[in-house]
DRENGU-922482 format. One record per residue (C-alpha): x, y, z. Coordinates in steps of 0.2 Angstrom, whole numbers, padded with zeros to 4 digits, always signed. Layout:
<pts>
XYZ ...
</pts>
This chain:
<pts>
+0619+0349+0638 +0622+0367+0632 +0620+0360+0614 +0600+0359+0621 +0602+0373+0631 +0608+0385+0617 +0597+0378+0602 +0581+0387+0604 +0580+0405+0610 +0567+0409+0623 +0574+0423+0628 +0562+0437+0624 +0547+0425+0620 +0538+0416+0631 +0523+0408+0619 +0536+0400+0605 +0548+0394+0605 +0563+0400+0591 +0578+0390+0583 +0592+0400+0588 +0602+0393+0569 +0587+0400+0559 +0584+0420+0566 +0604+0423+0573 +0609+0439+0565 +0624+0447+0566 +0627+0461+0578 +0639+0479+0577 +0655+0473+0588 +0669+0486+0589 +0683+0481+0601 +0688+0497+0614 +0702+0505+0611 +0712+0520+0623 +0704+0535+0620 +0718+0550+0618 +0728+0534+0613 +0729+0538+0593 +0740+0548+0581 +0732+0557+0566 +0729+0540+0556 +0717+0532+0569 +0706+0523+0561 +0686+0517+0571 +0685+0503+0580 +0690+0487+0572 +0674+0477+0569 +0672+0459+0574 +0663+0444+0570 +0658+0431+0584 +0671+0418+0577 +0687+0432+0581 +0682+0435+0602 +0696+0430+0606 +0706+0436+0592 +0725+0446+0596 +0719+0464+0591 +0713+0477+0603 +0721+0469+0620 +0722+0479+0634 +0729+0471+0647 +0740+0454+0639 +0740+0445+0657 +0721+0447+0659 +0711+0431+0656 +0692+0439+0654 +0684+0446+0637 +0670+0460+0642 +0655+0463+0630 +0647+0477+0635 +0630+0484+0628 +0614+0494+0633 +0598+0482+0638 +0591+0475+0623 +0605+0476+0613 +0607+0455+0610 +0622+0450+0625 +0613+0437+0630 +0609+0431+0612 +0626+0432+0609 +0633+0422+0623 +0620+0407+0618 +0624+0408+0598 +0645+0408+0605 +0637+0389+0616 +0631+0386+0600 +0642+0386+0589 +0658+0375+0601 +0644+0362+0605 +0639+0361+0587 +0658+0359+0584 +0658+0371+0571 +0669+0385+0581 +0678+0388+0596 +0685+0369+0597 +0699+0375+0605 +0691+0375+0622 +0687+0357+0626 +0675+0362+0639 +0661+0378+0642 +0651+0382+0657 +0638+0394+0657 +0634+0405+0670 +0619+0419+0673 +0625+0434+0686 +0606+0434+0693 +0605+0416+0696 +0621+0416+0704 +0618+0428+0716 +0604+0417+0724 +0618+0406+0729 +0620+0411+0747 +0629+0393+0752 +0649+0396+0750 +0655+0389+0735 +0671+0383+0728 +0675+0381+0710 +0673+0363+0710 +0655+0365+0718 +0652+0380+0707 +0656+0369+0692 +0649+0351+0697 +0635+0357+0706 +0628+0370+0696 +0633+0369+0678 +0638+0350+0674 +0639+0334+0684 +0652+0319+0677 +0643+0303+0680 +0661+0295+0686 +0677+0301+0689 +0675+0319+0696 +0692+0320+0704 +0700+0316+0687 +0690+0328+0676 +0692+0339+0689 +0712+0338+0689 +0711+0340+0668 +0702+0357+0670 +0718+0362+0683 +0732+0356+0673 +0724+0363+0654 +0714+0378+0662 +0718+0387+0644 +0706+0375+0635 +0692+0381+0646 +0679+0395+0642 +0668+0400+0658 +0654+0414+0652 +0644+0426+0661 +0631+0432+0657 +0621+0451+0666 +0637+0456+0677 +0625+0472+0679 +0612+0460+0687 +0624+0453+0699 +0619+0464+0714 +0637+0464+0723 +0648+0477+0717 +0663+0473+0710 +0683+0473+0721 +0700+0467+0721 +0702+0468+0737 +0700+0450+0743 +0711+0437+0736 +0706+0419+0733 +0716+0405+0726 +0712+0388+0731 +0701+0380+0719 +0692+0368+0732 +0691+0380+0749 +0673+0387+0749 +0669+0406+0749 +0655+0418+0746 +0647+0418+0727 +0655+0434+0726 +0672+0431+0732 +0674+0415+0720 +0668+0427+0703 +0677+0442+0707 +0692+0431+0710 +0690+0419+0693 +0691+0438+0684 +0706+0444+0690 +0713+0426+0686 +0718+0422+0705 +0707+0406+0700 +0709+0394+0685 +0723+0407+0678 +0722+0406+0660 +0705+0399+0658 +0696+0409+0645 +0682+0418+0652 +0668+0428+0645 +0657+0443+0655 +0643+0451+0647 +0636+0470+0655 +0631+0485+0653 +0643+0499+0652 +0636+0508+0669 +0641+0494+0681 +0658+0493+0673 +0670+0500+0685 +0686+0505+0681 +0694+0492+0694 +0685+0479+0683 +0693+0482+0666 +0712+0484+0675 +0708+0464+0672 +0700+0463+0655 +0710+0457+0641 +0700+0463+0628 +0683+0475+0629 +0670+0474+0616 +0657+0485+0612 +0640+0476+0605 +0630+0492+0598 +0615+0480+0590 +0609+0479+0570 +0617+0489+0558 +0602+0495+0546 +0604+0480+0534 +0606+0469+0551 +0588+0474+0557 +0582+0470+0538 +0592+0453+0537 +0583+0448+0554 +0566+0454+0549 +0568+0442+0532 +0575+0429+0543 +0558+0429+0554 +0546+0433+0541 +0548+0421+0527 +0529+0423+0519 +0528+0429+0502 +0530+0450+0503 +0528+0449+0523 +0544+0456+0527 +0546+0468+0512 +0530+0476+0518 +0537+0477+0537 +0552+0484+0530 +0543+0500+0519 +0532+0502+0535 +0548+0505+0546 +0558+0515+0533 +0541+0527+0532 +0543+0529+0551 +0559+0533+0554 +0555+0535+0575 +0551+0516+0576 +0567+0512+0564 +0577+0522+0572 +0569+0510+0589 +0575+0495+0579 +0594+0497+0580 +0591+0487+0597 +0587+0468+0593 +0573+0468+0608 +0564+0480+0597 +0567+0471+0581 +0559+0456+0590 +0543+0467+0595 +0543+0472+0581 +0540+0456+0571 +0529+0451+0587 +0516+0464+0582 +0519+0466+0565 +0500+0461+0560 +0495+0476+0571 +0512+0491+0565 +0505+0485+0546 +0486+0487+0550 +0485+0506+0558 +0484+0515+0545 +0501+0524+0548 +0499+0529+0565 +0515+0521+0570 +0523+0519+0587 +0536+0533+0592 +0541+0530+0610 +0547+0517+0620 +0534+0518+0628 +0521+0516+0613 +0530+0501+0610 +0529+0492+0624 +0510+0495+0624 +0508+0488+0608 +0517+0474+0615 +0508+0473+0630 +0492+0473+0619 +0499+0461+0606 +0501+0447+0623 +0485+0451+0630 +0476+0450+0613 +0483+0433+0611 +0474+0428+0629 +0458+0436+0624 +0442+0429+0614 +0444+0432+0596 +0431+0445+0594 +0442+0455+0606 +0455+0459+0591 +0444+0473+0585 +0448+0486+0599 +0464+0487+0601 +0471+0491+0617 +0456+0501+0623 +0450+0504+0641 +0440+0490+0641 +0454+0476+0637 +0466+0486+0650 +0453+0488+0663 +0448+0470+0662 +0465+0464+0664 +0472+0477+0677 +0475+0467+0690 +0483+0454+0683 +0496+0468+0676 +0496+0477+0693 +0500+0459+0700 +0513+0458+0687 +0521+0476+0689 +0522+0474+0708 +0534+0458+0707 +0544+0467+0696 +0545+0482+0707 +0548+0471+0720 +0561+0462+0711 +0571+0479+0705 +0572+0485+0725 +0577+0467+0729 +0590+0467+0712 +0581+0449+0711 +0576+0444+0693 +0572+0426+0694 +0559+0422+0705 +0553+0404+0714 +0534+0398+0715 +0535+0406+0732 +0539+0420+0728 +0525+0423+0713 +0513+0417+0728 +0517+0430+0740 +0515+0442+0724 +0499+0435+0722 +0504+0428+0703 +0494+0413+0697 +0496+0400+0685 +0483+0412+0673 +0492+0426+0675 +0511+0416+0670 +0502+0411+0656 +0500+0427+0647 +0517+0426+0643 +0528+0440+0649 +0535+0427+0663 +0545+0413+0655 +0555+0400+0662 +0574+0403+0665 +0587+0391+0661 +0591+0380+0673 +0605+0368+0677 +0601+0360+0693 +0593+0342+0686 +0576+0337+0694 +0572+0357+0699 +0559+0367+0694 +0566+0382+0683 +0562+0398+0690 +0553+0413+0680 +0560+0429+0674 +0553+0443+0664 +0555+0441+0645 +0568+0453+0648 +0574+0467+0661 +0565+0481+0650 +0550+0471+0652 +0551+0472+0671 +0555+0491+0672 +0540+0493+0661 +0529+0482+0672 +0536+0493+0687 +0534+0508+0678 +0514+0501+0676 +0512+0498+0693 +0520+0515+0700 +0505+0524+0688 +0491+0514+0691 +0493+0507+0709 +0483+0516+0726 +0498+0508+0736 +0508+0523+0726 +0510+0538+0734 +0513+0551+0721 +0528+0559+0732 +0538+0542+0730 +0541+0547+0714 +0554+0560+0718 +0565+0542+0722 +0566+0540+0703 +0570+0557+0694 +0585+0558+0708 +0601+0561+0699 +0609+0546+0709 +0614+0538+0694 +0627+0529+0687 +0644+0543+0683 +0636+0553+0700 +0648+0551+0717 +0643+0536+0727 +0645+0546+0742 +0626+0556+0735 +0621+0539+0733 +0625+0531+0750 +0618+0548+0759 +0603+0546+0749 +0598+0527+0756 +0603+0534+0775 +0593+0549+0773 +0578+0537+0768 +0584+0526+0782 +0584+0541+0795 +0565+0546+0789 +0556+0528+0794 +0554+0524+0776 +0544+0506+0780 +0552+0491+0772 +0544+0484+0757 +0537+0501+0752 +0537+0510+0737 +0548+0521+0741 +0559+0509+0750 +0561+0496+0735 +0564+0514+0723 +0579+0518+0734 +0586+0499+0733 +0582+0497+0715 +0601+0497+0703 +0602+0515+0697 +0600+0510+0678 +0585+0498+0680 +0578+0514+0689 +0581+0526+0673 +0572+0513+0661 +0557+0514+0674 +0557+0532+0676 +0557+0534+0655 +0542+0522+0655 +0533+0530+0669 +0536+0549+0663 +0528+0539+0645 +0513+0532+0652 +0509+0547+0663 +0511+0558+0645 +0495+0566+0637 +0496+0554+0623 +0493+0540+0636 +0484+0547+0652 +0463+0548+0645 +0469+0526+0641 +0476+0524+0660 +0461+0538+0667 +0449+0525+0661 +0457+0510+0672 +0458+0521+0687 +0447+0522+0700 +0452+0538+0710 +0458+0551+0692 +0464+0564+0705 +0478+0552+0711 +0481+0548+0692 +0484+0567+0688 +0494+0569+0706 +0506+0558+0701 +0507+0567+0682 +0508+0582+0691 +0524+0575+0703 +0532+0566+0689 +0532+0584+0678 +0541+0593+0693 +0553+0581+0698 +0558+0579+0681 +0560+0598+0680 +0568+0599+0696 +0581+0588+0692 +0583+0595+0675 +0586+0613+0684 +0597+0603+0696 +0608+0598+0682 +0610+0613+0674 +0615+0623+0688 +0629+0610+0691 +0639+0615+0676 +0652+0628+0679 +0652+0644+0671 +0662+0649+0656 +0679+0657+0658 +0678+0674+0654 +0680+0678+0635 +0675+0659+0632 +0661+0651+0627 +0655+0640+0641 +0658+0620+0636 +0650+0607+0646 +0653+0589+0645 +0635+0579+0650 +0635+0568+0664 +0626+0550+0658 +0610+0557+0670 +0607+0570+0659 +0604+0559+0642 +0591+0549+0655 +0582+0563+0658 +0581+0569+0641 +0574+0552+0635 +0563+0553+0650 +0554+0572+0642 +0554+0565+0627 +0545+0549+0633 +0532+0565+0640 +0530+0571+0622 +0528+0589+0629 +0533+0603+0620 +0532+0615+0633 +0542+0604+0645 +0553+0602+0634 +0555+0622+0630 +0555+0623+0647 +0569+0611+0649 +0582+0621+0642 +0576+0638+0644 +0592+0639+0656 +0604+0628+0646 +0618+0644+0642 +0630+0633+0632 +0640+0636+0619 +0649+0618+0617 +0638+0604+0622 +0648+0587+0623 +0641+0570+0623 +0655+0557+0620 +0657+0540+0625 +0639+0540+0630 +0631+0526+0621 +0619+0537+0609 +0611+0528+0598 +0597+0534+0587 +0583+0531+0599 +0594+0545+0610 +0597+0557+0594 +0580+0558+0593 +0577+0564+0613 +0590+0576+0611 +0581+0584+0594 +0565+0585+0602 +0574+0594+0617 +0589+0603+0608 +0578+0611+0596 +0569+0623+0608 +0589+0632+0613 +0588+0650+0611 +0607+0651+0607 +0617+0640+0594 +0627+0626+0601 +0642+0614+0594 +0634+0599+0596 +0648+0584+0600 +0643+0565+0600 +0661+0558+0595 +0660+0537+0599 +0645+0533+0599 +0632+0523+0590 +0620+0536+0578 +0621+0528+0564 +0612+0534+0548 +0595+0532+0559 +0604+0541+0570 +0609+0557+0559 +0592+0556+0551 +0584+0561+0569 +0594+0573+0573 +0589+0584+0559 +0575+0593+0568 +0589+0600+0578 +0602+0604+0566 +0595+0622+0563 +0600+0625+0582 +0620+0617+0579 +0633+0628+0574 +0643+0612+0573 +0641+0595+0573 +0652+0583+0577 +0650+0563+0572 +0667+0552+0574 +0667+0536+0577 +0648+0535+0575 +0646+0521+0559 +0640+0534+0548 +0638+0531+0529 +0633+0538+0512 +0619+0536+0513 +0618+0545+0532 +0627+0560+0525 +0619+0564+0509 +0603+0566+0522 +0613+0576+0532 +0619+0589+0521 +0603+0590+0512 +0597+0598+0525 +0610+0606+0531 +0611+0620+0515 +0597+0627+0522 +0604+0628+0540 +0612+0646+0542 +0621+0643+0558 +0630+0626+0555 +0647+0630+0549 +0658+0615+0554 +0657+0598+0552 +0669+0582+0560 +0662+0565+0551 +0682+0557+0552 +0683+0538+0555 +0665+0534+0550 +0660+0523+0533 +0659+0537+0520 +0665+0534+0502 +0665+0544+0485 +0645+0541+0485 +0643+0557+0498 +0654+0569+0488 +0642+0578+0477 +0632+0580+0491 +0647+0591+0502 +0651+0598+0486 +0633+0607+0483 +0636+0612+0503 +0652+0620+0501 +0645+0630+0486 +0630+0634+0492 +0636+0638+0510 +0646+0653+0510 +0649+0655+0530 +0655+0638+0531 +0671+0638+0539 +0676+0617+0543 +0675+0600+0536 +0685+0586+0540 +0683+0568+0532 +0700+0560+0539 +0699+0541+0539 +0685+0536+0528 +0685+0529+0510 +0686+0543+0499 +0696+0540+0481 +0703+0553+0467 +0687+0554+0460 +0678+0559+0475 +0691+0571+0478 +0690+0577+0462 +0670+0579+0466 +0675+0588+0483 +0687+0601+0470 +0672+0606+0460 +0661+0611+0477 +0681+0622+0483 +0679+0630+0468 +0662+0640+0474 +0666+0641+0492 +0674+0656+0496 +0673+0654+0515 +0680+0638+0522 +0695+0638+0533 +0696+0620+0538 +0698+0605+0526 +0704+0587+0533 +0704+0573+0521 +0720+0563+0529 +0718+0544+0529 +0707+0544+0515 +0715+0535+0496 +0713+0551+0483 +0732+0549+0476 +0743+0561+0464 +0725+0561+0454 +0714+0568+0469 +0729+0578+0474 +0732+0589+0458 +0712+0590+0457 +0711+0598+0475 +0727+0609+0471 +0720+0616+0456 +0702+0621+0467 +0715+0629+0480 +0726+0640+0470 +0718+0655+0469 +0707+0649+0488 +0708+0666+0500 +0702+0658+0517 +0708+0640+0518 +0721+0639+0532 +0724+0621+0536 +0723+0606+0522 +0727+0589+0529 +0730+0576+0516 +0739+0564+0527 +0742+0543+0522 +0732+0548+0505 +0746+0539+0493 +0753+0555+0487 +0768+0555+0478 +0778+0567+0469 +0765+0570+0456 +0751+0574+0468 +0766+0586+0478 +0770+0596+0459 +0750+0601+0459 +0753+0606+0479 +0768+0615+0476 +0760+0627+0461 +0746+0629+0473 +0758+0638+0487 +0765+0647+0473 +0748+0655+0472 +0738+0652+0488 +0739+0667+0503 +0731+0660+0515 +0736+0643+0520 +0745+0641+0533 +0746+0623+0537 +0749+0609+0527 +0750+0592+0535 +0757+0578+0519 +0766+0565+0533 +0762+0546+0528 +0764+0547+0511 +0779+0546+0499 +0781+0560+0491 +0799+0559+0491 +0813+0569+0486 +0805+0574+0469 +0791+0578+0476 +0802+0589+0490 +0813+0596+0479 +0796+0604+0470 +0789+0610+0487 +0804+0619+0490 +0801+0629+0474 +0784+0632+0479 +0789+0637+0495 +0802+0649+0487 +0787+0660+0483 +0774+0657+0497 +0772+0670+0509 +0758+0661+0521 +0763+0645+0525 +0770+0642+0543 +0770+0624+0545 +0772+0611+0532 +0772+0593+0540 +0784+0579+0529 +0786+0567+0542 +0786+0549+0535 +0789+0550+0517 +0806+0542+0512 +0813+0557+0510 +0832+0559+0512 +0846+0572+0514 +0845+0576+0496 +0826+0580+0500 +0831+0591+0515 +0845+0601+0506 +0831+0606+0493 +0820+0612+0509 +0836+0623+0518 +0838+0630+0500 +0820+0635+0502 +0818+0640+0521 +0835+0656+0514 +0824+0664+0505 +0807+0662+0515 +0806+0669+0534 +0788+0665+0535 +0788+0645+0537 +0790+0642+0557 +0790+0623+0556 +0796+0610+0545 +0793+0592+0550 +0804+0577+0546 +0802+0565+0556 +0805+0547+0550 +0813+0548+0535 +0827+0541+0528 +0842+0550+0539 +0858+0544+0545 +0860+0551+0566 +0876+0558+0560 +0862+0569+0545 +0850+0571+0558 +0862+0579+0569 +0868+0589+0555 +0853+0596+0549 +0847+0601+0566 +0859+0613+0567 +0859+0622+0550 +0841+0627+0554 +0830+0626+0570 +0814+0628+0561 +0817+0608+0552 +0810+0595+0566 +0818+0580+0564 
</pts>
């Protein structure tokens, strides 16, 4: 059964159908790690393939039973789930477990009967022909060969608590009880279990019981070109798809979600036959898409126009059928929907036939499968459709979706907001009332689509299908000021600087919503407007899922600030399509800060092209990213030609002696940088000398880490000629390596004649009480040095103590 279930994937196609085995490609999965957790030799986020889920890195809770995947709609959870049924039916991996049931989160909330687990599992997944009791007593004593999955916990509608406990595996209770209470391992403890989410419904009393945390951050740039190849295998097809995206880096920089990659390849006729007018928004995209499906159900003469007023207008209101069930369904959190249900909607037959309803999978033998929209995007959009185009919507409904009640806000605003609409006599099953019921992030996808179909760029195409244009440029009207309004809103939340301070302000997860939202508008001037009053001087933007498709909102909005600004988006997903759109910004960043953020070469070399002509970017953090000896002529040429640039760290990346020697060439020039981090990287004795030799005669470096870089007492000779000379260090951080007491006894001389140098960091380097003599030696004859680290090397307690007291300034 889930061998037939997981074969083909239907997921986000309604008119064919696809073999999972022949298009599956391999998503980004970084497990979670602490943050604030790491030393200075952190490296990113350990990636995984599909076969190592359940591997023993990256745990976070060792009694917790459930693995949690978390990723933005569209990013391929679902897909995933179903290649993972794959591969243990196909006996190919996962043959530890001897059994797997499959669940959906937004079928199983339309299970209002209680439940047990034995109903749960005979009833709704599998049912054993004979002998229930005794299948049913092998799953209780080996729970650890179990897997359980499910799939959308952000489309399960009950919010998530440990609060009630449930431990019998045959008493009956709610849907919600019995899931809650098979997470937190009060039922079938040990059995494996698998939950797939977005990050926003993830609350922190969730993951106390995950095991493990996962983030799936979609196709890596070679991903999206792998899956393209996989689906297009005509002579030339895909290498011409492929140039087409490259030469629009807006739509590539789309395709780092697998949901794009899949329209993408849907309309690929139509992207490879407009001449180069590309789409650039979400929103473009889902109207090619939409035309794409209603092309397909037209006469063939129709392919001609496009999507023109004509095509729309004939087919508006099968759409506006089609968009109000999905707003019906986002107020309602329902996402599958039964024949009575698409009756009451007035959906026929035709209508399902266009293909953006397809059948969910079911388990319950002899039903009839319900439908769902190809995906939860494509209900937002349809919703989205409706809120522009339908006379049921009045334009002052609209404020319900640009309020900043969203995910990372208190509950408490949410909570006052649902009474105070209660209080004013909203009528059920109204616009306004299904807005205020609708799961915060399914509400920030819709607004995003309704701020892109009431744009410019799209209004004269909807002005044709509407009857009344007044209402049509009401609601354009409303949707502008709300989203202004809440714009203002959120900037007058921040709190001001502390005197003598630059003001630094860490962005709620509403205000990257609203800035896809104005970039959806294409509106310059909204834009400008936007951050007229944005007075920041740090603008932070971690652990926020931004991805390419965000770096390019946040250019088209950045790049109107009046002031410069340190631009932080440590962990997250930018990517080299990522960095790429940012660059329209980059003249407004004074720094710009990328860790964790899968960058490589080729990302960079972009980067800093364009960055030599930037006058006020004067620091850049790219540590624990992908970057290799390729990208060092390219920061070389920026350190020469930049003479205000004051920071560059590379910690944790790949960069060798030769790229080191590269970097040295670039020092040489630079007469102005103050901040050079390379620790974690492998540039040896080699890449040590060469870097020493650039320093020597350096007059505004003050901090050089070169720790874990396989230095030993070679590379620590160069370095201790450098302090001879250098004046202006005054940090030197070496730990992780094994320099040695050679390499020590050299330093000491160097330090002998250093009048600059107040911390010099040794910690971990075999170094023993030969080593430490050479340094007390040293420390006589210099009054500069205020630190002196040692820990972990080679030292007896009874040397330790010793040399603790001789002088204060050795840390041991």
């Amino acid at each position: 059964m889930v061998s037939a279930q997981s074969r083909f994937l239907s997921t986000y196609d309604g008119t064919e159908s696809l073999c999972l085995e022949e298009i599956y490609t391999e998503n980004v999965l970084e497990i979670r790690t602490e943050a604030g957790m790491a030393g200075p030799l952190q490296q990113s986020p350990a990636t995984l393939g599909l076969e190592e889920l359940f591997s023993t890195r990256g745990h976070l809770n060792e009694d917790a039973d459930t693995v949690l995947v978390v990723g933005e709609a569209g990013s391929g959870k679902s897909t995933l789930l179903q290649q993972l049924h794959l591969l243990w039916a196909s006996g190919r991996a996962f043959q530890e477990f001897i059994f797997v049931f499959p669940f959906s989160c937004r079928q199983l909330q339309c299970l209002a009967k209680p439940l047990s687990v034995w109903t749960l599992l005979f009833e709704h997944c599998c049912w054993p022909d004979l002998g229930q009791q005794d299948v049913f007593q092998v799953l209780l004593d080996h729970p650890e060969r179990i897997l359980l999955t499910f799939d959308g916990f952000d489309e399960f509608r009950f919010r998530f608590t440990d609060r009630d406990r449930h431990c019998c595996p045959t008493a009956p209770t709610s849907v919600q009880s019995l899931l809650f209470n098979l997470l937190q391992g009060n039922l079938l403890k040990n059995a494996r279990k698998v939950l797939t989410s977005r990050p926003d419904a993830v609350s922190a009393s969730l993951r106390k019981h995950v095991r493990t945390e996962l983030n799936l951050k979609g196709f890596s740039e070679e991903g999206i070109e792998l899956y393209l190849r996989k689906r297009h295998r005509e002579p030339g097809e895909a290498e011409r798809l492929i140039c087409c995206l490259r030469a629009t880096s807006a739509l590539h920089s789309l395709c780092h979600l697998p949901v794009f990659s899949w329209m993408v390849s849907k309309c690929h006729r139509e992207l490879l036959l407009q001449g180069g007018v590309s789409p650039k928004t979400t929103t473009d995209m889902y109207l090619l898409i939409l035309q794409h499906f209603l092309l397909h159900a037209s006469p063939p003469d129709s392919a001609a126009h496009g999507l023109g007023a004509g095509l729309l207008r004939g087919s508006l209101l099968t759409l506006l059928h089609l968009g109000r069930l999905a707003l019906w369904g986002l107020g309602t959190c329902c996402y599958v929907f039964s024949p009575r249900q698409l009756q009451a909607a007035h959906v026929d037959s035709e209508e399902v036939s266009l293909g953006f309803l397809v059948r969910a999978k079911t388990v319950v033998p002899g039903s009839t499968a319900p439908l769902e929209f190809l995906h939860i995007t494509f209900q937002c959009f349809f919703a989205a459709f409706y809120l522009a185009l339908s006379a049921d919507t009045p334009p002052s409904s609209l404020r319900h979706l640009f309020n900043c009640h969203g995910p990372g806000c208190s509950p408490l605003a949410g909570v006052l907001s649902k009474l105070r609409m209660r209080d004013s006599g909203c009528k059920e099953g109204s616009v306004a009332a299904l807005l205020q019921g609708a799961e915060p992030h399914n509400l920030q996808i819709t607004a995003a689509f309704l701020a892109g179909l009431l744009s410019q760029e799209h209004r004269g195409l909807l002005a044709e299908c509407q009857v009344f244009e007044k209402a049509l440029l009401w609601r354009q009207a409303c949707t502008r000021r709300c989203l202004a309004r809440s714009l203002r809103k959120h900037f007058r939340s921040i709190p001001p600087a502390v005197p003598g301070e630059a003001k630094s302000v860490h962005a709620m997860p509403s205000f990257i919503w609203l800035i896809r939202s104005l970039y959806e508008m294409q509106e310059e001037r909204l834009a400008r407007e936007a951050v007229r009053r944005l007075d920041v001087g740090h603008l932070k933007l971690t652990f926020c899922s931004v991805g390419p498709a965000e770096c390019a909102a946040l250019a088209f909005v950045l790049r109107h600030l009046r002031q410069p600004v340190a631009l932080q988006l440590d962990h997250n997903s930018v990517g080299d399509m990522g960095v790429e759109q940012l660059l329209p910004c980059l003249g407004v960043c004074k720094a710009l800060y990328l860790r964790d953020n899968n960058v490589s070469d080729r990302g960079i070399c972009k980067l800093t092209e364009h960055a030599v002509r930037c006058e006020q970017l004067q620091k850049l953090a790219l540590f624990n990213n992908k970057l290799t000896d390729g990208c060092a002529h390219s920061m070389a040429k920026l350190l020469a030609c930049k003479q205000n640039f004051l920071a560059l760290r590379l910690g944790n990346n790949h960069i060798t002696a030769a790229g080191a020697e590269v970097l040295a060439q670039g020092l040489r020039a630079n007469a102005s940088l103050q901040f050079l981090g390379l620790w974690g990287n492998k540039v040896g004795d080699r890449g040590a000398q060469a870097l020493a030799e650039a320093l020597g005669d350096h007059r505004s470096l003050r901090w050089l880490s070169l720790v874990g870089n396989d230095i030993g007492s070679v590379g620590a000779q160069a370095l201790a000629l450098m302090l001879e000379k250098n004046m202006a260090l005054e940090e030197l951080c070496l730990e992780e390596n094994h320099v040695q007491d050679e390499g020590v006894c050299c330093l000491a001389k160097g330090l002998e004649k250093n009048s600059s140098l107040k911390v010099l960091k040794l910690s971990n380097n075999g170094i023993t009480s030969l080593g430490a003599e050479a340094l007390l030696q040293a420390l006589e004859k210099n009054d500069t040095i205020l630190e002196v680290w040692l820990r972990g090397n080679t030292f007896s307690p009874e040397e330790t103590e010793k040399l603790s007291h001789r002088d204060t300034r050795l840390l041991l």
